[in-house]
C-alpha positions as CSV (number, residue, x, y, z in Angstrom):
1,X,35.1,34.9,50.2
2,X,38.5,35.5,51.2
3,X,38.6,39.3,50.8
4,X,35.3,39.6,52.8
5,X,36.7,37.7,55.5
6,X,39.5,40.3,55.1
7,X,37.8,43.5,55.0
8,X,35.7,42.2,57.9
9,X,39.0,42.4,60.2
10,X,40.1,46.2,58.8
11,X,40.2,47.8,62.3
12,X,41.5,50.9,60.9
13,X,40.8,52.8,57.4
14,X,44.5,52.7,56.8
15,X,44.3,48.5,56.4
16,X,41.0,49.6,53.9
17,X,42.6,51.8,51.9
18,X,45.6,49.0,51.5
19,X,42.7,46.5,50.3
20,X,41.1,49.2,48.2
21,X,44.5,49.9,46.6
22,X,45.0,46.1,45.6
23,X,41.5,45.8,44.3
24,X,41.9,49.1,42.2
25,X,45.2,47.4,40.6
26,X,43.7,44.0,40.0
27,X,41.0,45.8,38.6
28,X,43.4,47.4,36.2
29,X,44.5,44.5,34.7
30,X,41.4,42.5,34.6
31,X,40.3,45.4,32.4
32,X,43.4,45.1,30.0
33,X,42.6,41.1,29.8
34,X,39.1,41.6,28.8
35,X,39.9,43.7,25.7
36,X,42.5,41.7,25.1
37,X,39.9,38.8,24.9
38,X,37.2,40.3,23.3
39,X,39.8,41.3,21.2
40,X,40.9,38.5,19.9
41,X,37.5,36.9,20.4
42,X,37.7,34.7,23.2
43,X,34.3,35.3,24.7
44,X,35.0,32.3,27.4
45,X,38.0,34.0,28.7
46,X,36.5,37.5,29.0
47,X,33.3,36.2,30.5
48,X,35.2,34.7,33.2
49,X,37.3,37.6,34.1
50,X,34.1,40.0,34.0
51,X,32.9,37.8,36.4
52,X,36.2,38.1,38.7
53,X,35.9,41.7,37.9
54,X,32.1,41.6,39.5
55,X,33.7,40.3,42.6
56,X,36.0,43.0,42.8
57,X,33.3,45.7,42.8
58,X,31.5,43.3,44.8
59,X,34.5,43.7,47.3
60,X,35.3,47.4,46.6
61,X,31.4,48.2,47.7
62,X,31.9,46.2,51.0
63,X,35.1,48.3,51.7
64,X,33.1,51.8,51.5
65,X,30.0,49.7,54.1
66,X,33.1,48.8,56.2
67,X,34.6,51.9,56.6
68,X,31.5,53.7,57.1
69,X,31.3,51.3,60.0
70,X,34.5,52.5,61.5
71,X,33.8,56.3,61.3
């Protein structure tokens, strides 16, 4: 909810792509902790970063909506 709230107050596409650069990383190493998991089998652990991994896209989509906004 918090990076909503965030991308909401980007006045400027310069602030998104900031946000969008975070989100990219993060999204990084949820991905490397995932295979790890599934690697070694965890299912529990890799179902709940998928999940964070949902938000992220979740987030990432909202940041394109935004910014068409500000064009």
């Amino acid at each position: 909810m918090m990076m909503r709230m965030q991308i909401e107050e980007c006045e400027s596409e310069e602030e998104l792509a900031d946000l969008q650069g975070k989100l990219l990383n993060e999204e990084i190493s949820l991905s490397k902790i995932i295979e790890s998991s599934l690697q070694s089998k965890d299912f529990s652990k890799a179902a709940d970063y998928l999940i964070k991994m949902r938000y992220n896209q979740s987030s990432l989509n909202a940041i394109k909506q935004r910014s068409e906004t500000l064009l």
